[in-house]
C-alpha positions in Angstrom: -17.4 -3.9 -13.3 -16.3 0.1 -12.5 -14.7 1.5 -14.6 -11.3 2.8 -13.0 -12.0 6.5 -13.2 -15.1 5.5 -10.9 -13.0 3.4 -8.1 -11.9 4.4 -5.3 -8.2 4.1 -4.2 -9.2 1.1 -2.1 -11.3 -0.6 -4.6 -8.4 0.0 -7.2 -5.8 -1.9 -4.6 -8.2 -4.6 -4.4 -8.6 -5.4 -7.7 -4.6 -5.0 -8.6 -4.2 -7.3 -5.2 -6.9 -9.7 -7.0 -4.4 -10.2 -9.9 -1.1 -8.4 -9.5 0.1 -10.6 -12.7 -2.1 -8.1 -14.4 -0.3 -5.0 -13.4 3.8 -6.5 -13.1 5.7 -8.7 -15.0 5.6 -11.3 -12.2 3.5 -11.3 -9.4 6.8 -11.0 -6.7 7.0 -8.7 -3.6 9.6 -6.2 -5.2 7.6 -5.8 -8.0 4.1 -4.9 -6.3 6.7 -2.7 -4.1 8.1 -1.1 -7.3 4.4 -0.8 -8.4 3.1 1.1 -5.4 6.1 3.4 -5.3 5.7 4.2 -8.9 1.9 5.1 -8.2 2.7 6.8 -5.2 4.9 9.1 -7.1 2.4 9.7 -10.1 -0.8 10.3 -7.7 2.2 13.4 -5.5 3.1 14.5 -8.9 -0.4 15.2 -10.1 -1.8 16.6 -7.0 -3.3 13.4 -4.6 -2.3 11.7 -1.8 -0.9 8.9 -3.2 -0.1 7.0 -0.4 1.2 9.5 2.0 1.8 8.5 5.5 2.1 5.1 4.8 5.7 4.2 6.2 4.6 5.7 9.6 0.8 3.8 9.7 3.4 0.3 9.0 6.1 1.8 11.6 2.8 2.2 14.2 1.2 -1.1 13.0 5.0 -2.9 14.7 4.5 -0.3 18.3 7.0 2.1 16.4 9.6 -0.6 15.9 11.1 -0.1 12.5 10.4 3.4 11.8 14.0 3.8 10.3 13.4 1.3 7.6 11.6 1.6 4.5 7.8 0.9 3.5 8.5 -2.3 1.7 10.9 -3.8 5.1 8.1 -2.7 7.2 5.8 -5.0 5.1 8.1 -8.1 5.2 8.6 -7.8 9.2 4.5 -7.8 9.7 4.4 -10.3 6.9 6.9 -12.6 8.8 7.2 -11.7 12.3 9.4 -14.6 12.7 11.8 -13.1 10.8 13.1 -12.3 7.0 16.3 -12.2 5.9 16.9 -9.4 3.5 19.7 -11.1 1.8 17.8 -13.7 0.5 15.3 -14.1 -2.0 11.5 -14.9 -1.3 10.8 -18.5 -2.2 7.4 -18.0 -4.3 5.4 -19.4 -1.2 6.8 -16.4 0.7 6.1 -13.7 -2.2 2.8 -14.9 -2.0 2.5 -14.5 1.5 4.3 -11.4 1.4 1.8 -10.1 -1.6 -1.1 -11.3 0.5 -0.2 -9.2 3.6 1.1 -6.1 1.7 -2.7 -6.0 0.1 -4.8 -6.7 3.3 -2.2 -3.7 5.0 -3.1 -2.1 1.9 -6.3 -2.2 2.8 -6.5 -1.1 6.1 -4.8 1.8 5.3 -7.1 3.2 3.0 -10.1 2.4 5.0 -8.7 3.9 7.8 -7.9 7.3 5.6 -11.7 6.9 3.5 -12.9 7.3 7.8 -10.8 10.2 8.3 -11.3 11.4 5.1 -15.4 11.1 5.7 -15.8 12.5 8.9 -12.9 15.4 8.4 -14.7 18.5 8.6 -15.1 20.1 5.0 -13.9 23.5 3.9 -16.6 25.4 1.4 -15.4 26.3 -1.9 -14.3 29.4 -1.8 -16.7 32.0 -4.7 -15.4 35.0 -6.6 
C-alpha cells in the first residue's frame, strides 16, 4: 500500500470512499460532506487546489440546474434524481447510496482535472 504522501488526490478519495468509517465518526452523507469541506479548506489554506471548481463541475453534471445550491445538495439531486427531501433524514440505505454517488462523482472530478492537469501546457521554472 502507498503511503499517503505518495497518493494522489484521486487515489486518496478512493481509499477514504473504501472505508469512510475510517475517516468520520459514522459513515453518513453529512459527515463525508463535512469531511470534504474540511479538506477542501486545509488543501486552499496551504496552497492546493483542494477541490476548487467542484460546485460548478456538479451544477454542469445536472445541464446547469442547481447552480444556486450548494456542493453537498448538488450531490443528493444526482444521487436521487427522483427526488430528496432536505427536511428529512437519509434512511442508512440512502446514506449509502448517497456516499456511493458522492465518491464515484468524486472520482470523475479528479480524473477529469489529473487530464487537464496532464496535458496543460507547463510553465518552466523560472532561474535566478
Amino acid at each position: 500500500m502507498k503511503l499517503l504522501t505518495e497518493m494522489s488526490e484521486r487515489e486518496f478519495f478512493a481509499l477514504v470512499g473504501r472505508r469512510p468509517g475510517m475517516y468520520v465518526t459514522k459513515a453518513a452523507f453529512e459527515k463525508m460532506a463535512a469531511f470534504l469541506t474540511g479538506y477542501d479548506q486545509h488543501a486552499l489554506r496551504h496552497g492546493g487546489d483542494g477541490l476548487a471548481g467542484r460546485r460548478e463541475w456538479l451544477a454542469a453534471r445536472r445541464g446547469g440546474r442547481g447552480s444556486n445550491l450548494i456542493w453537498p445538495a448538488l450531490v443528493l439531486h444526482l444521487a436521487f434524481p427522483d427526488g430528496w427531501d432536505p427536511d428529512r433524514t437519509l434512511s442508512p440505505e440512502e446514506d449509502e447510496q448517497a456516499i456511493k454517488t458522492l465518491f464515484g462523482l468524486l472520482d470523475e472530478f479528479a480524473a477529469e482535472r489529473e487530464a487537464a492537469q496532464a496535458t496543460a501546457p507547463r510553465t518552466p521554472p523560472v532561474r535566478s
